[in-house]
PDBQT receptor file of N, H, CA, C and O in Angstrom, charges set to zero:
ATOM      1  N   UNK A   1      41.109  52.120 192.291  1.00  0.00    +0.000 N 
ATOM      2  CA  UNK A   1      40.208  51.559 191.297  1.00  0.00    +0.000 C 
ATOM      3  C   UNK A   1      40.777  51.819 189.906  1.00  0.00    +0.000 C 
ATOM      4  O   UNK A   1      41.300  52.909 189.675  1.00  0.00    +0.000 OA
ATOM      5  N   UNK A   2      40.709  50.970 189.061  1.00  0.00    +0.000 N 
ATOM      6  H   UNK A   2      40.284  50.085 189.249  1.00  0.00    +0.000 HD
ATOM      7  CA  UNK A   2      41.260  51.297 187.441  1.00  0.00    +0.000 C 
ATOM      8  C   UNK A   2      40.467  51.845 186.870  1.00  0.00    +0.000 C 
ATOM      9  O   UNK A   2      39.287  51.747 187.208  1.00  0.00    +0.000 OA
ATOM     10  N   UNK A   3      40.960  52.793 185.551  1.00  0.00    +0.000 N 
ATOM     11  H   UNK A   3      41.918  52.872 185.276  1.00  0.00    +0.000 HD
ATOM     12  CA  UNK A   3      40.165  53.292 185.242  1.00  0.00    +0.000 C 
ATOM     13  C   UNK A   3      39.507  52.539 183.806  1.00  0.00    +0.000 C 
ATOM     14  O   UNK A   3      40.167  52.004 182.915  1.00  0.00    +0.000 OA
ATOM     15  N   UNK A   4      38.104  52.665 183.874  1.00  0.00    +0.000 N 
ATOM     16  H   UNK A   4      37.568  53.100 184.598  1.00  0.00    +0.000 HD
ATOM     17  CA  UNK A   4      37.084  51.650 183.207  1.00  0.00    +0.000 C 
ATOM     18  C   UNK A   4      36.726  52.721 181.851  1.00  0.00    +0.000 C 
ATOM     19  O   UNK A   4      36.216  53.831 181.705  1.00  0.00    +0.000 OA
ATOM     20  N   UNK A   5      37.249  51.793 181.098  1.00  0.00    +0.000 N 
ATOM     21  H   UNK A   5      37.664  50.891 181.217  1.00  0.00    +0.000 HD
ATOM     22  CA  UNK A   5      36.610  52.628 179.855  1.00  0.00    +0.000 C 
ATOM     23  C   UNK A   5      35.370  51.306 178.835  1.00  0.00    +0.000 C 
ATOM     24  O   UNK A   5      35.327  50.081 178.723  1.00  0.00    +0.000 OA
ATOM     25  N   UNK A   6      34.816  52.105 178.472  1.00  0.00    +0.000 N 
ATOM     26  H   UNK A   6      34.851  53.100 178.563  1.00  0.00    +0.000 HD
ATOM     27  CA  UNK A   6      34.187  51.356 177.796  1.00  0.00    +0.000 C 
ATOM     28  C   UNK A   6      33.753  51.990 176.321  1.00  0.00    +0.000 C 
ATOM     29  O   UNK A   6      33.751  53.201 176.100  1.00  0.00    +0.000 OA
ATOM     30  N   UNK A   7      33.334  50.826 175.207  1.00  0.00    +0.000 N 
ATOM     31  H   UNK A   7      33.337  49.842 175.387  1.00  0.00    +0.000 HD
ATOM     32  CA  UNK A   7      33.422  51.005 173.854  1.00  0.00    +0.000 C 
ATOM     33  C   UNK A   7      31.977  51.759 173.746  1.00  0.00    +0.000 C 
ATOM     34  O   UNK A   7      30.937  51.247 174.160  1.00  0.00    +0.000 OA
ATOM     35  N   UNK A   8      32.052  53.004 173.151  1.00  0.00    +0.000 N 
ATOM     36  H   UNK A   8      32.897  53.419 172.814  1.00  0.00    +0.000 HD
ATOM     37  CA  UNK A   8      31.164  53.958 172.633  1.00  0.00    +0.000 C 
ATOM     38  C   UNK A   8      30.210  53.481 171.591  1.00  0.00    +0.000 C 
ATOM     39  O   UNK A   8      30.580  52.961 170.538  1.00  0.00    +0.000 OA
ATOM     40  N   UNK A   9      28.916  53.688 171.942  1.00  0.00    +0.000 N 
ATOM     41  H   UNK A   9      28.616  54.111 172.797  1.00  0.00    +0.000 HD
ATOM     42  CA  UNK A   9      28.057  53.577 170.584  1.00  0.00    +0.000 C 
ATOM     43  C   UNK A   9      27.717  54.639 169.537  1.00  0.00    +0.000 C 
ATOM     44  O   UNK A   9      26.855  55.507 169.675  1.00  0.00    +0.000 OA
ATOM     45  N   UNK A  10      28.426  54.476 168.578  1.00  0.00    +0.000 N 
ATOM     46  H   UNK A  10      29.126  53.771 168.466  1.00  0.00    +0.000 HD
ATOM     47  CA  UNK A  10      27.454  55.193 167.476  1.00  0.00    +0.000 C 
ATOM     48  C   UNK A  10      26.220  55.510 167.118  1.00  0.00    +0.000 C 
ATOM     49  O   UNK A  10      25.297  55.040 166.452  1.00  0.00    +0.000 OA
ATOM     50  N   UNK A  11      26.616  56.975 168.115  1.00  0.00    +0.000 N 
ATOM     51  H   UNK A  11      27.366  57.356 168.656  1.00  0.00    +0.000 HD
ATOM     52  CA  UNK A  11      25.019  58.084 168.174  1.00  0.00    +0.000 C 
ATOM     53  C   UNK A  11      24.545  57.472 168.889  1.00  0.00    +0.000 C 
ATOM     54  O   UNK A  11      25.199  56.758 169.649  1.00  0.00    +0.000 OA
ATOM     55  N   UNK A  12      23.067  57.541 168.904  1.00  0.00    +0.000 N 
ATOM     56  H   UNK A  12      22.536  58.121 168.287  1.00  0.00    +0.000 HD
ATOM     57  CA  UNK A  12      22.154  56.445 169.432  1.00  0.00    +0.000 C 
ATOM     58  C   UNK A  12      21.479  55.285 168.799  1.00  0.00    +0.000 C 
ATOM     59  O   UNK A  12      20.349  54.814 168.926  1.00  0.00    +0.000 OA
ATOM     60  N   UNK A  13      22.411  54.997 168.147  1.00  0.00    +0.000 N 
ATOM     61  H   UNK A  13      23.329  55.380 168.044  1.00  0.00    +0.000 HD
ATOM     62  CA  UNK A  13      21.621  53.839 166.794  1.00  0.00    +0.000 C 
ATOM     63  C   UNK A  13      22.385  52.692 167.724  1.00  0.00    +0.000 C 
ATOM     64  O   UNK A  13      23.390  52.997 168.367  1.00  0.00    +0.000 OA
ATOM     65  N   UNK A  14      21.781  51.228 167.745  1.00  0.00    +0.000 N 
ATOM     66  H   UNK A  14      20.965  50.981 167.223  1.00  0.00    +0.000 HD
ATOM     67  CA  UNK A  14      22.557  50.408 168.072  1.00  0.00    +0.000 C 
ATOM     68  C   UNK A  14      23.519  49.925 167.402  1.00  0.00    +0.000 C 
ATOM     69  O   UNK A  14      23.568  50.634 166.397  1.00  0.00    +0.000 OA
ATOM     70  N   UNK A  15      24.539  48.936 167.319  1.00  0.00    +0.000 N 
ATOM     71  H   UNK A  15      24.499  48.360 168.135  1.00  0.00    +0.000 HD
ATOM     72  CA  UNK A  15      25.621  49.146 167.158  1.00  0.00    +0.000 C 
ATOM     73  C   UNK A  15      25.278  47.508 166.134  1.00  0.00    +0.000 C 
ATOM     74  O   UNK A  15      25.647  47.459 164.961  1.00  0.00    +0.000 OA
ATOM     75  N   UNK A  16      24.835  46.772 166.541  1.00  0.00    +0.000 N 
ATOM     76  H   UNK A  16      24.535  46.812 167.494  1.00  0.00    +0.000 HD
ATOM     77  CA  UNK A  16      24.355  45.421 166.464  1.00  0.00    +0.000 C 
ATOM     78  C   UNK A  16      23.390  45.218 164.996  1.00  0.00    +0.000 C 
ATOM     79  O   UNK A  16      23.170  44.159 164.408  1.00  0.00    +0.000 OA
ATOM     80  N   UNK A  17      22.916  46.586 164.642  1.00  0.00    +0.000 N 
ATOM     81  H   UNK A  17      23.095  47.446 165.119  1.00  0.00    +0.000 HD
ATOM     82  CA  UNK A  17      22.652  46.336 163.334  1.00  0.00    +0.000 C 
ATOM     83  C   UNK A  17      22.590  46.967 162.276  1.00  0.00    +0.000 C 
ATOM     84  O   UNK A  17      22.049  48.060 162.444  1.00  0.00    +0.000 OA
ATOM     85  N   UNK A  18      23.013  46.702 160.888  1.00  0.00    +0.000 N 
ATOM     86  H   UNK A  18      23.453  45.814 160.752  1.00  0.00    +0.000 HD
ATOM     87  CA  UNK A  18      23.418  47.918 160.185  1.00  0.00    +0.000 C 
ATOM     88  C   UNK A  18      23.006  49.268 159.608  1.00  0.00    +0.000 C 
ATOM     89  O   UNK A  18      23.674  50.137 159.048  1.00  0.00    +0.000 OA
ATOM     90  N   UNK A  19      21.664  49.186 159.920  1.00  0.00    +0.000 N 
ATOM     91  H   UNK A  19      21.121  48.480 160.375  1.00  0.00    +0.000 HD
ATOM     92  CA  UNK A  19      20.625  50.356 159.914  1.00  0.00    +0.000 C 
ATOM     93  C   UNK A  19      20.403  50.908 161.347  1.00  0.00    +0.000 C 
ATOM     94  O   UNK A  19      20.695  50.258 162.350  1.00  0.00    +0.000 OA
ATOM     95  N   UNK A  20      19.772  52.372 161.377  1.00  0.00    +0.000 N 
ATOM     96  H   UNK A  20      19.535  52.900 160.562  1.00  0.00    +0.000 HD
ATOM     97  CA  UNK A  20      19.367  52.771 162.546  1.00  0.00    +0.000 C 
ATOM     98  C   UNK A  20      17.594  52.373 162.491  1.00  0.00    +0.000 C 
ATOM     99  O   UNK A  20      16.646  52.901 161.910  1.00  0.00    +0.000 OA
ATOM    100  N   UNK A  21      17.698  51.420 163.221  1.00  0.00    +0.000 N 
ATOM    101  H   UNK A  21      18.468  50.991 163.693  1.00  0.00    +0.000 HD
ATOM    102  CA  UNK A  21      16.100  50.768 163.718  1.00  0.00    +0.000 C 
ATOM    103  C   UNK A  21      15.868  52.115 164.187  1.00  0.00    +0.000 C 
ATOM    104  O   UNK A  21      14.704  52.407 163.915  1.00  0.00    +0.000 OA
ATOM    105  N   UNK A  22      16.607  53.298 164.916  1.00  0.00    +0.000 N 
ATOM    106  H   UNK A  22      17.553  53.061 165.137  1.00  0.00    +0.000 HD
ATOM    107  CA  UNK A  22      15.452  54.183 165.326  1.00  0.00    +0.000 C 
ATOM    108  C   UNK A  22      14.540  54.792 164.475  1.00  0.00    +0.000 C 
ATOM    109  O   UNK A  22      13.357  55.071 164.672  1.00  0.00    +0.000 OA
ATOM    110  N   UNK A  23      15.317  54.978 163.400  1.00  0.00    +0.000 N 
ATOM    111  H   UNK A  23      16.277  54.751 163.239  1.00  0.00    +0.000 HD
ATOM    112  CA  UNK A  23      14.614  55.830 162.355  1.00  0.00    +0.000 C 
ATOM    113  C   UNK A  23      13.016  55.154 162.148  1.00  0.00    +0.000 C 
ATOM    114  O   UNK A  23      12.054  55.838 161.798  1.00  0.00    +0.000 OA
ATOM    115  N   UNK A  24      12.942  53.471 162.479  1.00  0.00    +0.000 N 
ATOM    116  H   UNK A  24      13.724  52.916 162.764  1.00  0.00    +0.000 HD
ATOM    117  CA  UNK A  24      11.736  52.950 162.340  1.00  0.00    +0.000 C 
ATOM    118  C   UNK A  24      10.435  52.924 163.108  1.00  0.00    +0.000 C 
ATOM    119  O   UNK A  24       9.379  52.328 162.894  1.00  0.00    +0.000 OA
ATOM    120  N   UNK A  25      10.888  53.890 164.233  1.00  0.00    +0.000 N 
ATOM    121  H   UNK A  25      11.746  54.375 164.407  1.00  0.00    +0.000 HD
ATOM    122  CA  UNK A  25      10.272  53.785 165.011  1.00  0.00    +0.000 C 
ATOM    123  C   UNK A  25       9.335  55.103 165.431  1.00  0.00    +0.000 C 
ATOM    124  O   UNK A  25       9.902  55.990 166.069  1.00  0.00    +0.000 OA
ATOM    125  N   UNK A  26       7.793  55.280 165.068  1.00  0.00    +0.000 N 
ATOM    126  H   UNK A  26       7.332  54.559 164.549  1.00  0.00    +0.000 HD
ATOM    127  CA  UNK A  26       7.475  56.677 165.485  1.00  0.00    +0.000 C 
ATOM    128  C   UNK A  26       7.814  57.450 166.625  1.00  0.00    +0.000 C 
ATOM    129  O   UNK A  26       8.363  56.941 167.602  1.00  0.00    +0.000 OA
ATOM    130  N   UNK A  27       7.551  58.515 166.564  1.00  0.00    +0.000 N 
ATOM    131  H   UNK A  27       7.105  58.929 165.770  1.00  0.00    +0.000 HD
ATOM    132  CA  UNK A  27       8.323  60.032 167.516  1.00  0.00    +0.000 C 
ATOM    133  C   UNK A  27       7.258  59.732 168.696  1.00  0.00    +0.000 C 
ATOM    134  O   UNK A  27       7.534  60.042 169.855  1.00  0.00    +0.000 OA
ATOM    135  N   UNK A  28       6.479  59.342 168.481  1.00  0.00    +0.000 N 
ATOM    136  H   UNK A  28       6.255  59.090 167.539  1.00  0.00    +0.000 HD
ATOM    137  CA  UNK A  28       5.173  58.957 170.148  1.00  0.00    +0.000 C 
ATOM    138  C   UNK A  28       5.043  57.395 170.483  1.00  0.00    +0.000 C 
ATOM    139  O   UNK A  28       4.048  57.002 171.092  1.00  0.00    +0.000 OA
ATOM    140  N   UNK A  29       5.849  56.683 170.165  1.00  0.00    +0.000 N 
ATOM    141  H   UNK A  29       6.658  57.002 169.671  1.00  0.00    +0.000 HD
ATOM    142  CA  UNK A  29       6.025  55.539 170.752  1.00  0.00    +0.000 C 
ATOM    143  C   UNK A  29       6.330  55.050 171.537  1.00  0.00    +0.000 C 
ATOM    144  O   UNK A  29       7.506  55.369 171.713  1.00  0.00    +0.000 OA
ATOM    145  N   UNK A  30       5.867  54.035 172.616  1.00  0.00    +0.000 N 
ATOM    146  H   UNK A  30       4.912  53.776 172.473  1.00  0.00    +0.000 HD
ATOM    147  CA  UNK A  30       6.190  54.339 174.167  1.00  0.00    +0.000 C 
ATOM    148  C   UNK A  30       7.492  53.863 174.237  1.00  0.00    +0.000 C 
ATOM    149  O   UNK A  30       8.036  54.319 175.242  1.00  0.00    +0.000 OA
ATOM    150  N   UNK A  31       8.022  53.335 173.767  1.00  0.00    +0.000 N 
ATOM    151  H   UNK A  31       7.579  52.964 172.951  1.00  0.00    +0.000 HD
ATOM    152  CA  UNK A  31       9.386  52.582 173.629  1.00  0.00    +0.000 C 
ATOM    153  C   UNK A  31      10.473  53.642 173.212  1.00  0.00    +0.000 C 
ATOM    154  O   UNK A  31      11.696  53.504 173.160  1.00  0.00    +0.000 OA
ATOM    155  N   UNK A  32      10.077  54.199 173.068  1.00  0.00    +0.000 N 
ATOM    156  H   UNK A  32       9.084  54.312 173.109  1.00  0.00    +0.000 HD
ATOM    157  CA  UNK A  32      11.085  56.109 172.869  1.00  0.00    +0.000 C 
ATOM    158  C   UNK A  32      10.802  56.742 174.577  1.00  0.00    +0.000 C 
ATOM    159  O   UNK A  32      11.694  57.525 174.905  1.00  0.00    +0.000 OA
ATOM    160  N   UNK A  33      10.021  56.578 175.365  1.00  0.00    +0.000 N 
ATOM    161  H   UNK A  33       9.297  55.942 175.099  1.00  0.00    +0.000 HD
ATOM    162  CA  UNK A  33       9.845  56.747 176.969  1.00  0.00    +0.000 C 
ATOM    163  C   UNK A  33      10.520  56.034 177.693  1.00  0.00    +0.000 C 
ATOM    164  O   UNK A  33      11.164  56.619 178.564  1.00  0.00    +0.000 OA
ATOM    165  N   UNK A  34      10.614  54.738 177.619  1.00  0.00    +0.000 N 
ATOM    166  H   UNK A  34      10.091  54.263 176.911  1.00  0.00    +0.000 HD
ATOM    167  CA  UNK A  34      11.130  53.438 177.938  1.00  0.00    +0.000 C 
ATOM    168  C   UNK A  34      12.964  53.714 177.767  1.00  0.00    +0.000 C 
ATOM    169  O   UNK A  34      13.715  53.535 178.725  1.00  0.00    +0.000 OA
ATOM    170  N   UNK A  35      13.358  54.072 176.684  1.00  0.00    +0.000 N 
ATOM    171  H   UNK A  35      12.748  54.218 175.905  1.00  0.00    +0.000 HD
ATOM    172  CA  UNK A  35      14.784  54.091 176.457  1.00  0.00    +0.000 C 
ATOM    173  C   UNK A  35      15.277  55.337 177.487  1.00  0.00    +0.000 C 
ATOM    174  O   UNK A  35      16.227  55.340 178.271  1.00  0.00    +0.000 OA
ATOM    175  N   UNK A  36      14.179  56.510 177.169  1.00  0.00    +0.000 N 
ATOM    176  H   UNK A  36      13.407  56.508 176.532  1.00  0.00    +0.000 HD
ATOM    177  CA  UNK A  36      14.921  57.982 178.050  1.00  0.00    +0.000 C 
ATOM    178  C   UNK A  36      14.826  57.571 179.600  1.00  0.00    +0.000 C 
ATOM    179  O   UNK A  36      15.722  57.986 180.336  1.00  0.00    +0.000 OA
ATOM    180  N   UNK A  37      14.010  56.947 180.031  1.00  0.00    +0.000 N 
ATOM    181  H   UNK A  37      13.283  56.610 179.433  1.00  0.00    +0.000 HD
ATOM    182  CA  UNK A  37      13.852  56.355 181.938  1.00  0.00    +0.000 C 
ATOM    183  C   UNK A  37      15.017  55.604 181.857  1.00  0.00    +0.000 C 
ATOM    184  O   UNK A  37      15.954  56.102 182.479  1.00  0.00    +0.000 OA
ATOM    185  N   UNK A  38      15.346  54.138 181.051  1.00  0.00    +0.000 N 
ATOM    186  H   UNK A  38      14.584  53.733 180.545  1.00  0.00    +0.000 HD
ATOM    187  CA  UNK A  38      16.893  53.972 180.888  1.00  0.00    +0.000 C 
ATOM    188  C   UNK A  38      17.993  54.673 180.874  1.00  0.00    +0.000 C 
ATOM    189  O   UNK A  38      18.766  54.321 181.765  1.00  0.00    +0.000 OA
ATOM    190  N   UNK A  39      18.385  55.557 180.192  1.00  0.00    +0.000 N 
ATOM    191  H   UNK A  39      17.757  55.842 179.468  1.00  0.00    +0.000 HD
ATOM    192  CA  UNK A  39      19.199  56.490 179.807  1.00  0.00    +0.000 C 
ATOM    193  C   UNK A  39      19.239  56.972 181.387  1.00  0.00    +0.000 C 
ATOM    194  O   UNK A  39      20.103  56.295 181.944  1.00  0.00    +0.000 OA
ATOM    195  N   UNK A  40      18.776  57.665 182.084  1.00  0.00    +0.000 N 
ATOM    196  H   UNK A  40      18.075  58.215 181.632  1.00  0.00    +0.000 HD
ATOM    197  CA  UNK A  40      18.363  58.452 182.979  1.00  0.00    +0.000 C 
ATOM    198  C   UNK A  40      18.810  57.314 184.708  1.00  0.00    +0.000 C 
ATOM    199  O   UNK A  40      18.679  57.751 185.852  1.00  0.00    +0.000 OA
ATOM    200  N   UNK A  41      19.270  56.013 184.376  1.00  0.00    +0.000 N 
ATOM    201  H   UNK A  41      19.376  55.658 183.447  1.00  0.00    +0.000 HD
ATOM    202  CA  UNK A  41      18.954  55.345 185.760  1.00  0.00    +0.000 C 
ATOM    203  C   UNK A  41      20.359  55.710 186.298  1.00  0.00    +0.000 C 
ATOM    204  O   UNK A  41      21.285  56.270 185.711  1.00  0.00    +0.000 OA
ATOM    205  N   UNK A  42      20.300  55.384 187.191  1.00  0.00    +0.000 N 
ATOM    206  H   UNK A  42      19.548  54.929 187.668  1.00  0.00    +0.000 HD
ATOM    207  CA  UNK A  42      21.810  55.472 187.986  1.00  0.00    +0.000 C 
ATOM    208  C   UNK A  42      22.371  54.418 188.104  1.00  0.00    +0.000 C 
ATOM    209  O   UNK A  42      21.683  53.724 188.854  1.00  0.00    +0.000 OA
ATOM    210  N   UNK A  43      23.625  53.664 187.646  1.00  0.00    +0.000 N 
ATOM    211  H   UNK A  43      24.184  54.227 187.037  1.00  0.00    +0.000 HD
ATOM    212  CA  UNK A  43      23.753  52.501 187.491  1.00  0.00    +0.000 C 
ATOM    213  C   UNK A  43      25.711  52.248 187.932  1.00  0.00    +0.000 C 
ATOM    214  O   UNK A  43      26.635  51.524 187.561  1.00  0.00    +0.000 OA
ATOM    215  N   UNK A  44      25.505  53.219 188.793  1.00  0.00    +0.000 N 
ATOM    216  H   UNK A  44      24.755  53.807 189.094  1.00  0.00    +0.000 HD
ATOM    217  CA  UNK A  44      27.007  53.673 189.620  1.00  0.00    +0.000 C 
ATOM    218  C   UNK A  44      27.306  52.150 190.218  1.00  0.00    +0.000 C 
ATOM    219  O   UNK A  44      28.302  51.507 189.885  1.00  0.00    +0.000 OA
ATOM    220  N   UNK A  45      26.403  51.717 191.054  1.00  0.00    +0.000 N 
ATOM    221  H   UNK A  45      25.594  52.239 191.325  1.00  0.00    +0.000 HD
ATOM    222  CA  UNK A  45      26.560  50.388 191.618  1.00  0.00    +0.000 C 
ATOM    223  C   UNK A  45      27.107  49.059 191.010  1.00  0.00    +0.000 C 
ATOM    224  O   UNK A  45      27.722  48.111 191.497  1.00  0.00    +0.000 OA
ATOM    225  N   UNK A  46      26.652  49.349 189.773  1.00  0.00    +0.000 N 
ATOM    226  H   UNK A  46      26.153  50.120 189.378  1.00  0.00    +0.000 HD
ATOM    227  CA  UNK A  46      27.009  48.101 188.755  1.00  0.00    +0.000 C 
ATOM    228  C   UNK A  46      28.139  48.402 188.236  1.00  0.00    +0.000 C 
ATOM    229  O   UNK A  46      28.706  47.378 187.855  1.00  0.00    +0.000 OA
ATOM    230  N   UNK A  47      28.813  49.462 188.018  1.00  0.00    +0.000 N 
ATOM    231  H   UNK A  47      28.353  50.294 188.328  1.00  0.00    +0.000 HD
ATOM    232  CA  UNK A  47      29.993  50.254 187.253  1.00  0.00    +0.000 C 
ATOM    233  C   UNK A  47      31.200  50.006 187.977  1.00  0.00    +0.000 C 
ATOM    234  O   UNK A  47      32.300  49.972 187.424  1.00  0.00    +0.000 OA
ATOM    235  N   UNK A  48      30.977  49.790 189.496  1.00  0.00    +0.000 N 
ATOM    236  H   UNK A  48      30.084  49.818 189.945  1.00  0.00    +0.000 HD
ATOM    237  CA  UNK A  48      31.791  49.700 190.738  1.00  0.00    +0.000 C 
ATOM    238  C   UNK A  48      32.296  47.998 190.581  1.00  0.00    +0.000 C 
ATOM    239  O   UNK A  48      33.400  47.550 190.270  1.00  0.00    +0.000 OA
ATOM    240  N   UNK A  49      31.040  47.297 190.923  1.00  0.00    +0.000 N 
ATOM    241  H   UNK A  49      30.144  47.661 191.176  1.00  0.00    +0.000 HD
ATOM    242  CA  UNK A  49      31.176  46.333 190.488  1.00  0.00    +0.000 C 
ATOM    243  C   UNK A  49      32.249  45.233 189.544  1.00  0.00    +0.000 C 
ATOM    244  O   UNK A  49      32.649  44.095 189.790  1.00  0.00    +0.000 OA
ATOM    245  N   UNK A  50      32.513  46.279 188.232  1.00  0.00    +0.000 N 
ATOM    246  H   UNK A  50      32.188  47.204 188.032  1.00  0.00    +0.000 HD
ATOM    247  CA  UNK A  50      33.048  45.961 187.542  1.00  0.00    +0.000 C 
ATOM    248  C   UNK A  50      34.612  45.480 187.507  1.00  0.00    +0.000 C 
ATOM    249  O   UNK A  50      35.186  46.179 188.342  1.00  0.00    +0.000 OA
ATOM    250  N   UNK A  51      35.276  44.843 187.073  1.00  0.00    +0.000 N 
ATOM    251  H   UNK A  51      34.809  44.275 186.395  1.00  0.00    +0.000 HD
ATOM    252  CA  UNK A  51      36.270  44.251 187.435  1.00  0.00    +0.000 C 
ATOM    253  C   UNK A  51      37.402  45.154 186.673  1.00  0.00    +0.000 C 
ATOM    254  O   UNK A  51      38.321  45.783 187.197  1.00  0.00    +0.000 OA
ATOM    255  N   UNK A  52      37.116  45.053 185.472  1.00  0.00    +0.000 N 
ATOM    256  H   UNK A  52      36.369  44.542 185.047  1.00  0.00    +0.000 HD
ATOM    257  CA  UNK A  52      37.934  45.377 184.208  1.00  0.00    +0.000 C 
ATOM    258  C   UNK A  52      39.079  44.583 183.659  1.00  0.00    +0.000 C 
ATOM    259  O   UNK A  52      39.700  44.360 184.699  1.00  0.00    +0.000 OA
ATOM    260  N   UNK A  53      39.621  44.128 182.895  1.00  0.00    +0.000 N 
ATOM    261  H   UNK A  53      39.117  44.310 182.050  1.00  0.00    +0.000 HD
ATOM    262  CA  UNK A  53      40.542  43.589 182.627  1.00  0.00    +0.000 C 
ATOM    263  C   UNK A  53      39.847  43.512 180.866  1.00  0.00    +0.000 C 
ATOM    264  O   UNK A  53      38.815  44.009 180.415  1.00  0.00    +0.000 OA
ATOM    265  N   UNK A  54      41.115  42.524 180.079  1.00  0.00    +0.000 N 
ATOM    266  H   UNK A  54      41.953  42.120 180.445  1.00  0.00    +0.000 HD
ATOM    267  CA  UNK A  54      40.776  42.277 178.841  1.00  0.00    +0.000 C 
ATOM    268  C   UNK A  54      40.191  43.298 177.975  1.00  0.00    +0.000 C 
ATOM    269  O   UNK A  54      40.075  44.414 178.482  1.00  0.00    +0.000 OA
ATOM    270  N   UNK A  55      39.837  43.155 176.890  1.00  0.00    +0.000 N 
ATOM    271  H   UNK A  55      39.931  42.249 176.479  1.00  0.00    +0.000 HD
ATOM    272  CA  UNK A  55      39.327  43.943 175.974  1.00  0.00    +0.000 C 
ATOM    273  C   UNK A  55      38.371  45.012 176.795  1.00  0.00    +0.000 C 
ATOM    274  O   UNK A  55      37.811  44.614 177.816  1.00  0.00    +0.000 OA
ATOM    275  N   UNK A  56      38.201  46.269 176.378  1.00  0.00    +0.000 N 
ATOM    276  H   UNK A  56      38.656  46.593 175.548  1.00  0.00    +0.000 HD
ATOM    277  CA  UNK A  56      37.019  47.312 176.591  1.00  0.00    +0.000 C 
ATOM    278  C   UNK A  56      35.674  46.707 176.026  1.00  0.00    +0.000 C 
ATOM    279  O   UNK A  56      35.460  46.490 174.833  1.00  0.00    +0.000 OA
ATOM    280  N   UNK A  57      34.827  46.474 177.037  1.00  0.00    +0.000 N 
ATOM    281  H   UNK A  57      35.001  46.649 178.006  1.00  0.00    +0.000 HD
ATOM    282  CA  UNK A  57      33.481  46.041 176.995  1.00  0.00    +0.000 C 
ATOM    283  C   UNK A  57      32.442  47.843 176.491  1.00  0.00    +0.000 C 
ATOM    284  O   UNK A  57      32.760  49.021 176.323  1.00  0.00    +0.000 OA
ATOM    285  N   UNK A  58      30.916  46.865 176.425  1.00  0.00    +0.000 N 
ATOM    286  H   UNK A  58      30.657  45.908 176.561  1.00  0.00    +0.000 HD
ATOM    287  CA  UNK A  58      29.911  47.802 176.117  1.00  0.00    +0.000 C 
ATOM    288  C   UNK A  58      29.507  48.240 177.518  1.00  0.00    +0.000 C 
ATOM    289  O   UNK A  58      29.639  47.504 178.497  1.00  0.00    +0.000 OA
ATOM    290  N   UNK A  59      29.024  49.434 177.567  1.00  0.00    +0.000 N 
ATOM    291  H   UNK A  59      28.917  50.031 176.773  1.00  0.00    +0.000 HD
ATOM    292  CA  UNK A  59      28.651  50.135 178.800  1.00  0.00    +0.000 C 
ATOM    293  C   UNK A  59      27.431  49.333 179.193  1.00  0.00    +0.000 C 
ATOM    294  O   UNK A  59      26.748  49.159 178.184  1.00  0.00    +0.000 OA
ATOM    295  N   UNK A  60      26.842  48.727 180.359  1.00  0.00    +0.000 N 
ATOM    296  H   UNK A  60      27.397  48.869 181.178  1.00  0.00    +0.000 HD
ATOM    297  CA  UNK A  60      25.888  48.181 180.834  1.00  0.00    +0.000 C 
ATOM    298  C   UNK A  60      24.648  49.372 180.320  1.00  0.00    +0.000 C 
ATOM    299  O   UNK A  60      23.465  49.196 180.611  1.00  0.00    +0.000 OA
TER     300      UNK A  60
């Protein structure tokens, strides 16, 4: 299998816009629950999947 690298995000801010939207977002908002159950999935299957070639992609 090759080895799969993929392009890192800066911190946890998305990458896509030039502010950190987190900062906008309150500390008890369910959508701050929502990201850590994400964070947290196992997503080995899809990683396998992966082909690789061309440029280093974003991590699924």
């Amino acid at each position: 299998m090759a080895n799969i690298q993929f392009k890192q995000l800066p911190g946890s801010a998305p990458s896509l816009f030039p502010e950190d939207t987190f900062e906008k977002i309150s500390v008890n908002h369910p959508v701050r629950l929502v990201s850590e159950v994400v964070d947290q999935l196992n997503i080995d299957a899809v990683i396998k999947q992966y082909k690789g070639g061309g440029t280093t992609s974003y991590h699924p």
